[in-house]
C-alpha positions as a Markdown table, in Angstrom:
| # | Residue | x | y | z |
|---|---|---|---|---|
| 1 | Unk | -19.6 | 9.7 | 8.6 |
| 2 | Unk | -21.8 | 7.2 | 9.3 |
| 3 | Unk | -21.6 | 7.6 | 13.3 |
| 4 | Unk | -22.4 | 11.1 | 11.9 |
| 5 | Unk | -26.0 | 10.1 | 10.2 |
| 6 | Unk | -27.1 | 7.8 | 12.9 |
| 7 | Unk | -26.4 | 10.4 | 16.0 |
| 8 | Unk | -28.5 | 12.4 | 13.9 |
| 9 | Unk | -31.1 | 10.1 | 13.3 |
| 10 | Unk | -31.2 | 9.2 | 17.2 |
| 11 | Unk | -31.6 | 12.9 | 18.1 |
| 12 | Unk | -33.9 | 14.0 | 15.0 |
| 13 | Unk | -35.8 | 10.9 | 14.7 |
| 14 | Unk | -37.9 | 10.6 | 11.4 |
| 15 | Unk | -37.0 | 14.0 | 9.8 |
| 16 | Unk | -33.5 | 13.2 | 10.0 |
| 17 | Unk | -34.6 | 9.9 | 8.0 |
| 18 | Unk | -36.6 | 11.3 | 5.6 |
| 19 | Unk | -33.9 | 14.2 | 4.6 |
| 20 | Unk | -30.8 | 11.7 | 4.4 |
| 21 | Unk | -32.6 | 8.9 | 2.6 |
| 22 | Unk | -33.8 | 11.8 | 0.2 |
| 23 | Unk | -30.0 | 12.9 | -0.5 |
| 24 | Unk | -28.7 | 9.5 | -0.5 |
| 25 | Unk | -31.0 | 8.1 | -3.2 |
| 26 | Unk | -29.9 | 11.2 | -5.2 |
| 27 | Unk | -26.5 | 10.1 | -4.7 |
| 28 | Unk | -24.7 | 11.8 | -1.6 |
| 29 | Unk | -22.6 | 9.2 | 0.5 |
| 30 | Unk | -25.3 | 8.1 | 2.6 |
| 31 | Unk | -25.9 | 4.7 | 4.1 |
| 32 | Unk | -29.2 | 4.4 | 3.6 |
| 33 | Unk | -30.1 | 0.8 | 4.3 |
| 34 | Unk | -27.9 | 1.0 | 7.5 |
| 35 | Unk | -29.7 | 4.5 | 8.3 |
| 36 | Unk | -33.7 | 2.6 | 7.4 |
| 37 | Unk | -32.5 | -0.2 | 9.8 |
| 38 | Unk | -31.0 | 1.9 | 12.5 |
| 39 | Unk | -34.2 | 3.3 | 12.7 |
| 40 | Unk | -35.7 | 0.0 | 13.3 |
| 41 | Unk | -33.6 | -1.1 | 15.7 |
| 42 | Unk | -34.7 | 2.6 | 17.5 |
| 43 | Unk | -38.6 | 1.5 | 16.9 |
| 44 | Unk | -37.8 | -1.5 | 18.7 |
| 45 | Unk | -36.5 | 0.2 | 21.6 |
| 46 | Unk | -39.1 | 2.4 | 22.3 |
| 47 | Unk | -37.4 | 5.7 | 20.8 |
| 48 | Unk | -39.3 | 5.8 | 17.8 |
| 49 | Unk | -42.7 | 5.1 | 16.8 |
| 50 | Unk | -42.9 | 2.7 | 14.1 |
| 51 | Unk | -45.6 | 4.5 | 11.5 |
| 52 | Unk | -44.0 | 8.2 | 11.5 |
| 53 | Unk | -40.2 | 6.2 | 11.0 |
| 54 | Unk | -41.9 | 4.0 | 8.0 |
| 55 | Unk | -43.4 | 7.1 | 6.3 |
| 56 | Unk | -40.3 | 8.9 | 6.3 |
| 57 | Unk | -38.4 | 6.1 | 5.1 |
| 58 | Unk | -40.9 | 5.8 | 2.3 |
| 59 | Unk | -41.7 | 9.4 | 1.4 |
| 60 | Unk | -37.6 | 10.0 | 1.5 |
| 61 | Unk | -36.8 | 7.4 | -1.1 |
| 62 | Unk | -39.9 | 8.6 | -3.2 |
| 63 | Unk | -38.7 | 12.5 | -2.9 |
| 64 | Unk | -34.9 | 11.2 | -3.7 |
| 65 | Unk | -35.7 | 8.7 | -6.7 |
| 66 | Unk | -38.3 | 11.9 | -8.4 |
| 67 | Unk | -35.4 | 14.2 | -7.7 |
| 68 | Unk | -33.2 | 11.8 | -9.5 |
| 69 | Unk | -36.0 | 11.6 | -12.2 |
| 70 | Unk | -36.4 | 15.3 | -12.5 |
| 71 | Unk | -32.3 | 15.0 | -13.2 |
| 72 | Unk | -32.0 | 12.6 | -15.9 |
| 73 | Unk | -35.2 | 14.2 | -17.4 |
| 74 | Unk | -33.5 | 17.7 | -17.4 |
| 75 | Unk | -29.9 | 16.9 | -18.0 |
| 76 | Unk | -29.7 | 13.3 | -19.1 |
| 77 | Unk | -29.2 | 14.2 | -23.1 |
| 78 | Unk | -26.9 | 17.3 | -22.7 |
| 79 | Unk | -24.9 | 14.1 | -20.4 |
| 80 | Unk | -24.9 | 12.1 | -23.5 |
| 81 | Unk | -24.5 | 14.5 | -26.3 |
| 82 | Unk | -21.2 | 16.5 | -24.2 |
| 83 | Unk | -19.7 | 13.2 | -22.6 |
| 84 | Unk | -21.5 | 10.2 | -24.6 |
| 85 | Unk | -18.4 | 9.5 | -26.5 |
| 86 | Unk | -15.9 | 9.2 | -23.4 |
| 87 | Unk | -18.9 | 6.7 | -21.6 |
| 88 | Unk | -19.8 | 5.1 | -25.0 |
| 89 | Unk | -23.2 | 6.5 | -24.5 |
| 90 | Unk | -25.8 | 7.3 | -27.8 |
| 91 | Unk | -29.0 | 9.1 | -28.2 |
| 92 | Unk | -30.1 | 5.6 | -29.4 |
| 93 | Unk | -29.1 | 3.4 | -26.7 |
| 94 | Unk | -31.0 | 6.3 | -24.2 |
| 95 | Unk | -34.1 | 5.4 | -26.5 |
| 96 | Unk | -33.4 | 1.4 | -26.5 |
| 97 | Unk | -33.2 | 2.0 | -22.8 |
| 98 | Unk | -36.5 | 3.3 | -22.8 |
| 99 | Unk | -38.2 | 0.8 | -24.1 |
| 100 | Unk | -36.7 | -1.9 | -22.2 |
| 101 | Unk | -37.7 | -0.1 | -19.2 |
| 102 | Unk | -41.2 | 0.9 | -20.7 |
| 103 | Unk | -41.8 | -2.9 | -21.8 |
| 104 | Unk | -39.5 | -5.1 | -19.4 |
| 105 | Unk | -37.5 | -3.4 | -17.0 |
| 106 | Unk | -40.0 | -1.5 | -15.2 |
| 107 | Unk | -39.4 | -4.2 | -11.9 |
| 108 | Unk | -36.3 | -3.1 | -12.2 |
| 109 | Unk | -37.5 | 0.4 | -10.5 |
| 110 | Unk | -38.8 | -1.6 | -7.7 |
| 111 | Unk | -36.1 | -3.7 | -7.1 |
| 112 | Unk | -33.2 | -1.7 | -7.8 |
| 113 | Unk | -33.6 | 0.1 | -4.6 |
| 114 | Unk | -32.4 | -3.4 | -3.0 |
| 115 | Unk | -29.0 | -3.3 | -5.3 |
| 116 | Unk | -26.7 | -1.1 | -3.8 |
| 117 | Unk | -25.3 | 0.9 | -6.5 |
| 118 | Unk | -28.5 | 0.3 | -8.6 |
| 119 | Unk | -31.2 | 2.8 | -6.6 |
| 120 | Unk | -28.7 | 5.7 | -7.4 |
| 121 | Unk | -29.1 | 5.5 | -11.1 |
| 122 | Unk | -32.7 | 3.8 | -12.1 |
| 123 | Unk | -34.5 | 7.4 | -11.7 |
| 124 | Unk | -31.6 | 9.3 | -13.4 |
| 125 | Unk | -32.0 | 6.4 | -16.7 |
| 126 | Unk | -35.9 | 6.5 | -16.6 |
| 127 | Unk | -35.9 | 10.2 | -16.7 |
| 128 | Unk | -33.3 | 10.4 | -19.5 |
| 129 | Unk | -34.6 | 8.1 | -21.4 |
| 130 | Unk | -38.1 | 10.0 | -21.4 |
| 131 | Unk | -39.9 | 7.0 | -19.4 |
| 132 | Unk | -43.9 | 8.4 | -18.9 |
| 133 | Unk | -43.7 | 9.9 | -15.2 |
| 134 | Unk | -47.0 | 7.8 | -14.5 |
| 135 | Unk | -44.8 | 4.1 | -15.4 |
| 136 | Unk | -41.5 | 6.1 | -13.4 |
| 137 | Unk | -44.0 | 6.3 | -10.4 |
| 138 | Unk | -46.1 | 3.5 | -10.5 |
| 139 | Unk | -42.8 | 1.0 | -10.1 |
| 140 | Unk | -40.4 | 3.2 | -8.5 |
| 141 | Unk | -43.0 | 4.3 | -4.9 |
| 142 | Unk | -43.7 | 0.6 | -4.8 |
| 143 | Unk | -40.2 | -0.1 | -4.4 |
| 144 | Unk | -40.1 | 2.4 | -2.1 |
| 145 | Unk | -43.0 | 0.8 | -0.3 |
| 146 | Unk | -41.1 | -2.3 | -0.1 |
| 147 | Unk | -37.4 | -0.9 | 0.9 |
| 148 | Unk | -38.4 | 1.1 | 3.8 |
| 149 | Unk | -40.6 | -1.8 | 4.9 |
| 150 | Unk | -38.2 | -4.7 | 4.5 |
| 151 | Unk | -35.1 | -2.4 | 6.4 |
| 152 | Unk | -37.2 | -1.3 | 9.4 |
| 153 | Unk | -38.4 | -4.4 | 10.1 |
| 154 | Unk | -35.6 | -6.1 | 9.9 |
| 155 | Unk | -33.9 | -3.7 | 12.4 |
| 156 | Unk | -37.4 | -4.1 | 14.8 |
| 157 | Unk | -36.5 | -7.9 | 14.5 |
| 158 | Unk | -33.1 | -8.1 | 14.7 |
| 159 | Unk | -32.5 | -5.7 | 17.6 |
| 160 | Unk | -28.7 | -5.2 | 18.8 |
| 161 | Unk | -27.7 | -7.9 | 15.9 |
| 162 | Unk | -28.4 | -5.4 | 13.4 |
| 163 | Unk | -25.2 | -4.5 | 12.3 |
| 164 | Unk | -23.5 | -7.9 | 12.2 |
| 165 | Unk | -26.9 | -9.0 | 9.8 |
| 166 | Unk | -27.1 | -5.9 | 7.8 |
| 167 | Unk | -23.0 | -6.3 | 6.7 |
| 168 | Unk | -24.0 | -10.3 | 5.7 |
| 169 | Unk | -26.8 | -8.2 | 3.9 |
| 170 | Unk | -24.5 | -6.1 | 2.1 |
| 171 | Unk | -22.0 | -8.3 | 1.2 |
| 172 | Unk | -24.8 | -10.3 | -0.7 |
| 173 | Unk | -26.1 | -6.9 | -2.3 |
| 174 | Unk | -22.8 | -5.9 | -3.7 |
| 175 | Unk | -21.8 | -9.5 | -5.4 |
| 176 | Unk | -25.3 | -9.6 | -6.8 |
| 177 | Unk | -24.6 | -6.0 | -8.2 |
| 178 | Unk | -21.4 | -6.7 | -9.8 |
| 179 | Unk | -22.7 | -9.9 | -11.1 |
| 180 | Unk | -26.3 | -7.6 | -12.3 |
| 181 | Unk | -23.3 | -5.1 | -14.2 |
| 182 | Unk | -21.2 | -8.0 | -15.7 |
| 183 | Unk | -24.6 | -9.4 | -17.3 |
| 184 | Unk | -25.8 | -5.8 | -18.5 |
| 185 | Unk | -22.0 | -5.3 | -20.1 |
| 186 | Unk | -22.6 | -8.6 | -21.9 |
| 187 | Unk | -25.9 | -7.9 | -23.3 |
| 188 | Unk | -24.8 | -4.3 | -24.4 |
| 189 | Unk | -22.1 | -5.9 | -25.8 |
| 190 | Unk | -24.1 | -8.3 | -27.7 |
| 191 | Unk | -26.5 | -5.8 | -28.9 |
| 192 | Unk | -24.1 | -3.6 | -30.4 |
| 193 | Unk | -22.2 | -6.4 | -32.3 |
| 194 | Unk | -25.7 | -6.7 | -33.6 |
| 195 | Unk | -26.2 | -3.5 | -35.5 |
């Protein structure tokens, strides 16, 4: 699969980029940070240009992360009312979730797109949890911003190393993840026993 995506990013160049980032932040098996710095590792060779490959990688993690939005907006309570019980989900943990990310967690929008695992499910949670589109947008583009930015240049810099730095990468991103889940369990935990 992924041999797959990056023949057809060397062959469709940025609109290849922009339509699988916008599928993988939705959720589809995508490798989108080895896909963002493929594509820098092709601007560095000459095969793409470096601002048309940046903007898709931006606009295709905005379009994927709204789509996701537009999801847990539309569906996110009939997910929680049909299957809450079975994934220990409540109306009033959507609303405490809410409010965290209204008041605190808003970064998390702009950062979660560097947790694998993370990007695929901060748009679905702000949009069922009726986060203000304007909040959603403000944090979540920037993290965009910053995604596309820090992967391409990383595969312009990095050249024919990228893969062996981008799996070091990973590794990191995926302990940090289960370590970010752990903590969140805790605190749910915590907050229940509370009430």
């Amino acid at each position: 699969m992924q041999q797959l995506v990056l023949d057809w990013l060397a062959h469709y160049g940025a609109i290849a980029l922009f339509g699988l980032l916008m599928l993988g932040i939705v959720g589809l098996p995508v490798p989108d940070e080895t896909l963002l710095t493929f594509a820098g590792v092709l601007v560095s060779r000459g095969k793409l240009s470096f601002i048309p490959t940046w903007l898709a990688g931006v606009l295709g993690g905005v379009s994927g992360i709204s789509c996701s939005y537009v999801i847990g907006r539309t569906t996110g309570l009939f997910v929680v009312h049909r299957y809450g019980k079975w994934l220990h989900l409540k109306d009033e943990q959507l609303a405490r979730a809410g409010v965290w990310l209204s008041q605190k967690g808003r970064w998390s929008l702009t950062f979660g797109y560097f947790i694998p695992g993370l990007r695929h499910v901060t748009g679905i949670v702000a949009g069922a949890s009726d986060l203000p589109f304007r909040i959603f947008a403000t944090f979540a583009y920037v993290g965009a911003a910053l995604w596309a930015t820090a992967f391409v240049a990383l595969g312009w810099y990095v050249g024919d190393r990228w893969e062996k730095i981008l799996a070091t990468l990973h590794e990191g991103g995926v302990i940090l993840a289960l370590l970010l889940g752990v903590a969140a369990a805790i605190y749910l935990l915590i907050v229940d026993r509370r009430q």
